[in-house]
C-alpha positions as CSV (number, residue, x, y, z in Angstrom):
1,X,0.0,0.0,0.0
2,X,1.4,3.5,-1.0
3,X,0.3,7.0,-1.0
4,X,-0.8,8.0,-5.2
5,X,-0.3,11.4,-5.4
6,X,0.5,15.0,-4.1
7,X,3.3,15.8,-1.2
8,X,3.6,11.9,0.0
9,X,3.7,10.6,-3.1
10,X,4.6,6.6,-3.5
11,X,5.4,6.6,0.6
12,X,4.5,3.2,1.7
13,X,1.9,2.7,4.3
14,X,1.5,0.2,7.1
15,X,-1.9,-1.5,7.2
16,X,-3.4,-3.6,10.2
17,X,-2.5,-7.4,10.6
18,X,-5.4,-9.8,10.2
19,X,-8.6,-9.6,8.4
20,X,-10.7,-7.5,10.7
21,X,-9.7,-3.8,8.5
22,X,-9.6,-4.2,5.0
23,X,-7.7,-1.3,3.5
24,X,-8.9,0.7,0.4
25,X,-7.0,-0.9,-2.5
26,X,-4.7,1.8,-4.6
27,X,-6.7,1.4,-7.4
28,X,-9.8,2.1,-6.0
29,X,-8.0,5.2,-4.1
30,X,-6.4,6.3,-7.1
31,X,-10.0,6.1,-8.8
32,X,-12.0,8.0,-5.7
33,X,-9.4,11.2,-5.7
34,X,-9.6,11.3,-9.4
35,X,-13.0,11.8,-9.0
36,X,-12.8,14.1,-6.2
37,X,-9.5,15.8,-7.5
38,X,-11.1,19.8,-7.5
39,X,-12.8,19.7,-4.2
40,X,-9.3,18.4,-1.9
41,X,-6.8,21.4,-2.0
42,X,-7.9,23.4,1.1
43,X,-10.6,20.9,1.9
44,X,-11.8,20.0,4.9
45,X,-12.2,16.3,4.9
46,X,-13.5,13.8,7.3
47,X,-12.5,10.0,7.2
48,X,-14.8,7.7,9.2
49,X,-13.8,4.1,9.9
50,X,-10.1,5.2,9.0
51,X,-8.1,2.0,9.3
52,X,-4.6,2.3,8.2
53,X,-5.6,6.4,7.4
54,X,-4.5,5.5,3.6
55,X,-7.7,7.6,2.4
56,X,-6.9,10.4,4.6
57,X,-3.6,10.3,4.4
58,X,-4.1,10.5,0.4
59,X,-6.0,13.4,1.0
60,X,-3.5,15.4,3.3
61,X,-0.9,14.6,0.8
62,X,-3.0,16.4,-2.1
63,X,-3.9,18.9,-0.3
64,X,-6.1,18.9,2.3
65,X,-6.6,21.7,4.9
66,X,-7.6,19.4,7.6
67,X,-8.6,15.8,7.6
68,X,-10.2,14.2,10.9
69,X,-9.0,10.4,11.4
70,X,-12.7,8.4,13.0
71,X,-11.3,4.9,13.9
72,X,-12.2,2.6,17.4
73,X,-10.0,-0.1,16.9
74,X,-6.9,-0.2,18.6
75,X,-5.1,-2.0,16.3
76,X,-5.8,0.2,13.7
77,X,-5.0,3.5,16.1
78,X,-1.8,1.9,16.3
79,X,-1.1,1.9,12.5
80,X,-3.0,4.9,11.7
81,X,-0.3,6.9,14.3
82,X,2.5,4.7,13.2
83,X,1.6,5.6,9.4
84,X,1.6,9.6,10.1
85,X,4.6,9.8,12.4
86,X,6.5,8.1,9.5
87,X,5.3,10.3,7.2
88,X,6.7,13.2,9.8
89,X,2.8,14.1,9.5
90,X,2.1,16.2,13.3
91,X,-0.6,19.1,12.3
92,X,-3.3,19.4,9.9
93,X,-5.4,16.4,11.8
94,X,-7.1,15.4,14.2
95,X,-7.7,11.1,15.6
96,X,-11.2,10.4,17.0
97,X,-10.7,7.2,18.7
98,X,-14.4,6.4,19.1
99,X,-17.5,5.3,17.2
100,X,-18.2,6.6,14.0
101,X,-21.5,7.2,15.5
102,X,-20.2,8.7,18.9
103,X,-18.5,11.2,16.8
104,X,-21.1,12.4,14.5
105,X,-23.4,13.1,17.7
106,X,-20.6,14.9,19.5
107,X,-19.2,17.1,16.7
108,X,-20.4,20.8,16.4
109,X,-21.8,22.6,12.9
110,X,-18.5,24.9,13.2
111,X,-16.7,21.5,11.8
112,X,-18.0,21.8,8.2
113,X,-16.9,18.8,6.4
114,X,-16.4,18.9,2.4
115,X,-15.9,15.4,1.8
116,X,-17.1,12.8,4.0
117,X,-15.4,9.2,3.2
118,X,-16.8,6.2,5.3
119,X,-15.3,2.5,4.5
120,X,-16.9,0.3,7.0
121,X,-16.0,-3.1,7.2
122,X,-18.1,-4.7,4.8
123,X,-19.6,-7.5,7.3
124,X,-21.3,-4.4,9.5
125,X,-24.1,-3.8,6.9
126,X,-26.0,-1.3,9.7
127,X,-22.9,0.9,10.3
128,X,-23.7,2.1,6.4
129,X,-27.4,3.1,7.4
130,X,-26.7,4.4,10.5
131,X,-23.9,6.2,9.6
132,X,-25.4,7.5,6.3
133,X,-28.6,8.3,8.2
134,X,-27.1,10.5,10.4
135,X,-25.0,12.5,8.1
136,X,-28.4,13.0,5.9
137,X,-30.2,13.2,9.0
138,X,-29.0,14.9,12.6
139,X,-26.1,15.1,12.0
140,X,-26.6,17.0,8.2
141,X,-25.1,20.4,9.9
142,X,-21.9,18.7,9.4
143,X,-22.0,19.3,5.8
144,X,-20.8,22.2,3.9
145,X,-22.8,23.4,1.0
146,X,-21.9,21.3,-1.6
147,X,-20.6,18.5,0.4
148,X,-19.9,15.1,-0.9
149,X,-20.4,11.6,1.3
150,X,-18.5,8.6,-0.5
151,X,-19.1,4.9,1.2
152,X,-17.3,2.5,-0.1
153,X,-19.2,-1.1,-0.5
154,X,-19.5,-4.4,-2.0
155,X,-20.9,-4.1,-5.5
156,X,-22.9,-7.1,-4.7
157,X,-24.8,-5.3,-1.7
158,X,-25.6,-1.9,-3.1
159,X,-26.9,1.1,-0.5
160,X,-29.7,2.9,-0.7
161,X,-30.6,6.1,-3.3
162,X,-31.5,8.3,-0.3
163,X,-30.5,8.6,3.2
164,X,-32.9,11.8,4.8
165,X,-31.0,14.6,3.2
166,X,-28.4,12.6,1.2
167,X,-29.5,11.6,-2.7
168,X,-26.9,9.4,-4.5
169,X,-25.4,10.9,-7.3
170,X,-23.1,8.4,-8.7
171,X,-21.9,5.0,-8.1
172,X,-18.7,3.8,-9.4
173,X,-17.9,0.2,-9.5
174,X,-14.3,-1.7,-9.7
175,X,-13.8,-4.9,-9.1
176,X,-15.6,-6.5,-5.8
177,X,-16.2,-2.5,-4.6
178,X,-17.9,0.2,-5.6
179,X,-18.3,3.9,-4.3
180,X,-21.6,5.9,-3.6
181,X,-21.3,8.9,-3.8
182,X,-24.1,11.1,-2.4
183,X,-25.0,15.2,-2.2
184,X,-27.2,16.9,0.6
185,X,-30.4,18.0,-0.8
């Protein structure tokens, strides 16, 4: 695993041992920040379920304002600080070591978020709901105008068009995955 593009570029990453976070392949990365290419520089950018922090990583290395790290798994914590101390990373973000849910209750409007990723692991089918029900739903402050909220899934178990305020506006497929990608009505 390696950072694409932008500051970091081709810096290996560390991902957890075992089978319990499954890291966003480079392809697929390389695919979601082509898409989301004009909205990163300056962005503010929120990672939920971050793993390894390869997508926010990818996202401070291209250009990202400030990217917020959501990840309960102590393994993962591990790696996610081992993989920015290598990278010398020590400002520009922030590590929520709670639920995804937890975080989205306790974080205030004046946090605007332009892109929202969320990566699940793909065996916690109701993290996609809940999570994607809050940010359309209580939790919609969250949002700047013009937001984006990308979930990456199996292609074999899609998500829904609509969650509250959030309406799907593309869906990108490779391989087993696939990204929604959804805008606040």
């Amino acid at each position: 695993m390696r950072i694409i593009a932008g500051s970091y570029r081709s810096r290996p990453l560390q991902a957890p041992a075992g089978l319990a976070t499954r890291p966003t392949s480079d392809r697929l990365r390389e695919t979601l920040f082509n898409v989301l290419a004009p909205r990163i520089d300056g962005s503010s950018f929120l990672d939920l379920y971050a793993g390894s922090g390869a997508v926010g990583i990818e996202a401070l290395s291209r250009g990202a304002a400030m990217v917020e790290f959501v990840e309960r798994a102590e393994p993962a914590l591990r790696v996610l600080r081992a993989n920015l101390a290598r990278l010398g990373l020590t400002a520009g973000f922030r590590i929520h070591a709670a639920s995804a849910g937890a975080v989205l209750r306790k974080l205030t409007p004046e946090t605007a978020f332009d892109v929202v990723f969320l990566d699940p692991p793909y065996d916690a089918a109701q993290e996609y709901a809940a999570t994607l029900g809050l940010l359309g739903g209580s939790a919609a402050g969250l949002l700047a105008p013009g937001a984006l909220v990308i979930a990456e899934h199996r292609k074999k178990e899609p998500l829904e068009d609509g969650y509250g305020l959030l309406t799907r506006a593309r869906l990108l497929e490779q391989g087993d995955a696939a990204l929604s990608f959804y805008a606040a009505q």
